[in-house]
C-alpha positions in Angstrom: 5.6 10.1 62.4 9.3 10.3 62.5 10.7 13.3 60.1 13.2 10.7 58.6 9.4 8.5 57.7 7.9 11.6 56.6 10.6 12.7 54.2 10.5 8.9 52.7 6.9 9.3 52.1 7.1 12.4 50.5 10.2 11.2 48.2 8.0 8.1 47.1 4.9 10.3 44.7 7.8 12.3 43.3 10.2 8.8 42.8 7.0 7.0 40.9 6.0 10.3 39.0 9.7 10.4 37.9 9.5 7.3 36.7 6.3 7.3 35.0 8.4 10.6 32.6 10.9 8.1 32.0 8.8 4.6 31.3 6.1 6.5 29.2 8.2 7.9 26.6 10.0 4.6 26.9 7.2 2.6 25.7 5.9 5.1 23.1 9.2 4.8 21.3 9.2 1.1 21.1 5.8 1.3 19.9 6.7 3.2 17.2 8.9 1.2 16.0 7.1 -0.5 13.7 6.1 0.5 10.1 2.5 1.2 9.6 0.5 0.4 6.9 -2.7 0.9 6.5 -4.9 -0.4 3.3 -7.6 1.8 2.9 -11.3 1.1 2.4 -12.4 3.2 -0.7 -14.5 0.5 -2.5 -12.6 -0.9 -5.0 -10.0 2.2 -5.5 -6.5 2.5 -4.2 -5.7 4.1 -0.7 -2.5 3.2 1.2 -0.8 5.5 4.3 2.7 4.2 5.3 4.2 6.1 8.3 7.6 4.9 9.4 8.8 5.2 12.7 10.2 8.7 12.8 6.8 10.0 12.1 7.4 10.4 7.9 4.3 9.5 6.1 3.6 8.5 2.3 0.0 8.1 0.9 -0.4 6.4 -2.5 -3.6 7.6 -4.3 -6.8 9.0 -2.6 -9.9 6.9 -3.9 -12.7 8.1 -5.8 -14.2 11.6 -5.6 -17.7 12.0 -4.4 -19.9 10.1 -2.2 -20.0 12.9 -0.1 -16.6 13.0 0.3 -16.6 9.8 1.5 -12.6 8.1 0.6 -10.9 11.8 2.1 -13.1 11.0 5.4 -11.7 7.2 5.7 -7.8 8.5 4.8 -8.1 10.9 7.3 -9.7 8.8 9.7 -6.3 6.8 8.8 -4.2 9.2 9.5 -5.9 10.7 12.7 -5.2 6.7 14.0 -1.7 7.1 13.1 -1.2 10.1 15.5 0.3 12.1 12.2 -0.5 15.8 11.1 0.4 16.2 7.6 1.5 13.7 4.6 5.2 13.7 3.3 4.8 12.2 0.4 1.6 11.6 -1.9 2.2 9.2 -4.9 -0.5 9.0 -7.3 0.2 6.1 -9.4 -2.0 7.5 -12.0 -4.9 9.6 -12.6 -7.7 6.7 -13.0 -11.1 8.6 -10.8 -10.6 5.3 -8.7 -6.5 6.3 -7.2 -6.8 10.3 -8.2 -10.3 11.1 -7.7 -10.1 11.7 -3.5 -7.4 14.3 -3.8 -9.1 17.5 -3.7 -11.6 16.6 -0.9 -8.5 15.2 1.0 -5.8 18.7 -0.1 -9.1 21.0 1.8 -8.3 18.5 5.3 -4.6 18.0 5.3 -1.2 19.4 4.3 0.4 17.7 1.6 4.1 18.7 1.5 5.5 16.9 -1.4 3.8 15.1 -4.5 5.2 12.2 -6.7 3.8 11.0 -10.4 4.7 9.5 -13.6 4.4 12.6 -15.5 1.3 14.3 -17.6 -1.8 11.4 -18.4 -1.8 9.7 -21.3 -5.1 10.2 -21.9 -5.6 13.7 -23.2 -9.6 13.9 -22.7 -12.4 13.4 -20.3 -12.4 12.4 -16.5 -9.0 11.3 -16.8 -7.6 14.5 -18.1 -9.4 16.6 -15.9 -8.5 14.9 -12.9 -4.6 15.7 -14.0 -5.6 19.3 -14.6 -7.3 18.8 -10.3 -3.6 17.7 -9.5 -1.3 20.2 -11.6 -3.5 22.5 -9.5 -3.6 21.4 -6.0 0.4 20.3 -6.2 1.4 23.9 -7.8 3.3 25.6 -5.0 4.7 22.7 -3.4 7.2 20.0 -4.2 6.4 18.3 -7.2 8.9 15.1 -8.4 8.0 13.4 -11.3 9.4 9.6 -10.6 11.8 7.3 -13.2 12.5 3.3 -12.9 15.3 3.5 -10.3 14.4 6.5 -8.6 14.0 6.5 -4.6 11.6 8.4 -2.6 14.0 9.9 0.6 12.4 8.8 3.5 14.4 8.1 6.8 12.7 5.4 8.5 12.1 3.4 5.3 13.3 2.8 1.3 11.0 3.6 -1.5 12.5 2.7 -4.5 11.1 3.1 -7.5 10.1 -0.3 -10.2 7.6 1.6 -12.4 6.8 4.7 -14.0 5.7 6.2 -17.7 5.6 2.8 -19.3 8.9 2.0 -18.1 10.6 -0.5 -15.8 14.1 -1.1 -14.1 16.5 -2.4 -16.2 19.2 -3.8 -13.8 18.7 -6.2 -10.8 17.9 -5.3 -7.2 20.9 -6.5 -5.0 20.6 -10.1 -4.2 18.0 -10.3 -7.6 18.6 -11.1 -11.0 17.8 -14.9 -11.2 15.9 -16.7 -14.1 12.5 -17.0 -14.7 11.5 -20.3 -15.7 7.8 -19.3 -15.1 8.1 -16.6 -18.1 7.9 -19.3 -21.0 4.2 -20.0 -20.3 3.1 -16.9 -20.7 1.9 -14.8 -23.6 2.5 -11.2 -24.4 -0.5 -9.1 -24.4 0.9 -6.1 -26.3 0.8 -2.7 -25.2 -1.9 -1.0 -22.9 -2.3 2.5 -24.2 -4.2 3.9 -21.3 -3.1 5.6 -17.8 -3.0 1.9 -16.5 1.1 0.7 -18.1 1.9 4.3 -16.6 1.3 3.2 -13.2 3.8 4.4 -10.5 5.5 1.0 -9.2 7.0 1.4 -5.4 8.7 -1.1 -3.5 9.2 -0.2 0.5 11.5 -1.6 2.5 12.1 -1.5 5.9 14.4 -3.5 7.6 14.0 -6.7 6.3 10.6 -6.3 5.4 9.8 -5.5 1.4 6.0 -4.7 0.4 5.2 -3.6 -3.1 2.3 -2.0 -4.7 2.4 -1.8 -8.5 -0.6 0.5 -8.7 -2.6 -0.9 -11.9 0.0 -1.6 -13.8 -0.3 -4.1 -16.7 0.8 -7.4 -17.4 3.3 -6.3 -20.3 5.1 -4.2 -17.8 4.6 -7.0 -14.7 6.4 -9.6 -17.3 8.9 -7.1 -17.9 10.2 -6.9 -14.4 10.6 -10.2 -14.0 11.0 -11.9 -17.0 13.5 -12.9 -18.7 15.0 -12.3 -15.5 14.0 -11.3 -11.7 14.9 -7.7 -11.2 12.6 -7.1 -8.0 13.8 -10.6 -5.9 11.0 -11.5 -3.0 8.5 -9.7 -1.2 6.7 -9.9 2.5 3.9 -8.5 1.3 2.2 -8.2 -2.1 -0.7 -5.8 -2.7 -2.4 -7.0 -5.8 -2.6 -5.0 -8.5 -4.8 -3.3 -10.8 -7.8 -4.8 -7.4 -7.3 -8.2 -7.7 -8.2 -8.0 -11.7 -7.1 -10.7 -14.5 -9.0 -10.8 -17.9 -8.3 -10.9 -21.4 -6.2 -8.3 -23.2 -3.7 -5.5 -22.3 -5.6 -4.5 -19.5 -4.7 -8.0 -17.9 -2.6 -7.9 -14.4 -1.4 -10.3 -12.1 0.5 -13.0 -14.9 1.6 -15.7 -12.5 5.3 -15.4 -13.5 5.4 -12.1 -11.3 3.2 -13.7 -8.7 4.8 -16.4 -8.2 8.8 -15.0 -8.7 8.3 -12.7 -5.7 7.1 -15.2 -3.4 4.8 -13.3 -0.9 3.9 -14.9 2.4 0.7 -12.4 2.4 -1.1 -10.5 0.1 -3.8 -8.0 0.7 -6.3 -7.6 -2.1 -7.9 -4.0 -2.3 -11.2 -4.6 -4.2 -14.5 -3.8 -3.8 -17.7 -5.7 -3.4 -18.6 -5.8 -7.3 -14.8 -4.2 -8.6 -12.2 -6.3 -9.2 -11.5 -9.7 -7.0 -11.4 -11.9 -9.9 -11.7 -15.2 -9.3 -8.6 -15.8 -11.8 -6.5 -13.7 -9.6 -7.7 -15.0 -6.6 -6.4 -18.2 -7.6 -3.2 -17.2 -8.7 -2.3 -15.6 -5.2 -4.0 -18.2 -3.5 -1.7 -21.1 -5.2 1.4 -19.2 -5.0 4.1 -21.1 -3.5 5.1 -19.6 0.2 1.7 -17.4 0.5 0.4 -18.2 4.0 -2.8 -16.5 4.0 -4.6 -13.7 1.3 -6.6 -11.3 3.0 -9.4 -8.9 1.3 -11.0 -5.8 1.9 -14.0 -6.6 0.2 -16.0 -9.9 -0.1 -16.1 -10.0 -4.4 -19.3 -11.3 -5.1 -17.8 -12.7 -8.6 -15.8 -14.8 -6.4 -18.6 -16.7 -4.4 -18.1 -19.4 -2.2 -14.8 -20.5 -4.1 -13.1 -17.4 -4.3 -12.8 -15.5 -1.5 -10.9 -16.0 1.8 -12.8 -17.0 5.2 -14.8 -14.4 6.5 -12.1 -13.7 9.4 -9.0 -12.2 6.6 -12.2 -9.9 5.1 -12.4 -6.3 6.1 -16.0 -5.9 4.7 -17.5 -9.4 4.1 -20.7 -9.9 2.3 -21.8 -6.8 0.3 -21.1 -4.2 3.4 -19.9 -0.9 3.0 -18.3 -0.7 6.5 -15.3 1.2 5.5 -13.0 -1.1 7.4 -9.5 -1.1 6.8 -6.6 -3.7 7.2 -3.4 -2.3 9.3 -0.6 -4.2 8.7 2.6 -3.4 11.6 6.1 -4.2 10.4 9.3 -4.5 12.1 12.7 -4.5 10.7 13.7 -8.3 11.5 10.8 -9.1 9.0 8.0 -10.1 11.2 4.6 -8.7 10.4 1.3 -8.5 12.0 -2.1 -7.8 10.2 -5.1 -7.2 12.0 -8.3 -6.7 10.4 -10.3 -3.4 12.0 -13.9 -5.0 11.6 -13.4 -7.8 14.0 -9.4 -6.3 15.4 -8.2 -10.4 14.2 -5.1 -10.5 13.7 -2.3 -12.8 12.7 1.6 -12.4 13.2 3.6 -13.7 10.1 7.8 -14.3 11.6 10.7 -14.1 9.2 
């Protein structure tokens, strides 16, 4: 061998290692640039991470306490997927055992850097109480912001605005919202709901072109008045039912078709459990909004039956399973979406 052809097959190793520092950090950034969401499992509670793609992280609500720890376990095994090592932002919407139970199991296996709320509970006795006394507690020493209609959330990678909070609701129009609601004539007021539910924290995250909201379990007095007489909020991507999928009679009602309907989701994810919330009326009012392509569900409700819940394929945990899978949804800015289903990994692509 020549020492022209030995130097050449030296140079070759070091030119494809080279290339390999170059292509890998290449490819991780463009996978990261999507918006993850993922819709925890914690049986019928609330549990949503959201990391952008500069790494920044918000978690609304942590799940029931108990069950051996059970709802910290599945966030963390959340955030161990999304490859972060602390939370930004935690939002509790409010201090129901069933959105602020998980948080002192989950504050002993992660650092929480900032907290977000509606202010003290409503309720001044029992579980509800106590659990606000758990998060004065496990938030005293760190940043503590209690959130107002209109506030935003400063992340970099995505906008969190603020719809809901204390009872209250935005009073002026999103930009490009503001339209009439004809839908707001059929429907009835319910009066006032005077527990932690109408004090739900209401978010609506943008990225790009992509808008998902969560409205926590806030009630239909409060849904109406964001969009009725007018619509202040516009459309949405992405709708996470609220209060699980629940409509009944009385102030504890969610999920009026005038809101439904107005925002015009192509998908919406329902978070209930097997035997906790997954109405059937609710069902039906996603299912029949106009533009809604496909409703997915992390729990098969068994008050649903055969007529009320999607096929088996959009179902984290079909049947009466307590799998603990979750449903990752991956945004990107032009609007396009992709939710996959962890039990089975289907998934489905939803363009602009």
């Amino acid at each position: 061998m020549t020492r022209t052809n030995r130097s050449t097959c030296m140079r070759q190793p070091f030119v494809f290692l080279l290339t390999l520092f170059f292509l890998v950090p290449l490819a991780l950034r463009a996978a990261s640039r999507s918006l993850q969401i993922y819709f925890i499992d914690v049986e019928g509670g609330q549990s949503t991470l959201l990391v952008d793609p500069q790494g920044e992280s918000l978690l609304i609500d942590t799940g029931w306490a108990g069950f051996n720890d059970r709802d910290p376990d599945r966030i963390m095994a959340a955030v161990h997927s999304a490859g972060i090592q602390h939370i930004d932002y935690l939002v509790l919407t409010h201090y129901h055992s069933d959105h602020a139970g998980g948080l002192q199991g989950l504050a002993k296996r992660i650092r929480i850097l900032s907290f977000a709320d509606h202010g003290p509970s409503v309720q001044r006795s029992g579980q509800t109480q106590n659990l606000y006394q758990v998060y004065r507690k496990v938030s005293a020493g760190s940043k503590r912001k209690t959130v107002r209609p209109g506030d935003r959330i400063p992340f970099r990678g995505m906008r969190v605005k603020v719809l809901a909070s204390a009872g209250h609701v935005i009073r002026s129009p999103l930009p490009g919202a503001g339209q009439p609601n004809p839908l707001c004539a059929a429907e009835t007021d319910p009066g006032p709901n005077p527990n932690e539910n109408g004090q739900s924290v209401g978010l609506l995250i943008t990225f790009g072109r992509f808008r998902f909201i969560d409205l926590g379990d806030l009630t239909k007095q409060k849904e109406l008045a964001l969009v009725c007489p007018r619509n202040l909020i516009g459309t949405v991507d992405l709708y996470l039912t609220t209060h699980h999928g629940t409509t009944h009679p009385g102030p504890n009602t969610s999920n009026p078709r005038a809101i439904v309907d107005a925002l015009h989701p192509r998908v919406a994810v329902m978070n209930n459990g097997a035997t906790k919330g997954g109405s059937p009326e609710a069902w039906d009012t996603f299912h029949n909004s106009p533009d809604l392509q496909d409703l997915w569900q992390l729990h098969y409700s068994v008050a649903g039956g055969a007529k009320h819940n999607s096929a088996r394929k959009f179902i984290a945990n079909p049947g009466k399973m307590d799998g603990g899978f979750s449903i990752k949804v991956l945004a990107e800015p032009s609007g396009t979406f992709t939710v996959i289903n962890s039990r089975n990994n289907f998934r489905k692509t939803y363009e602009k």
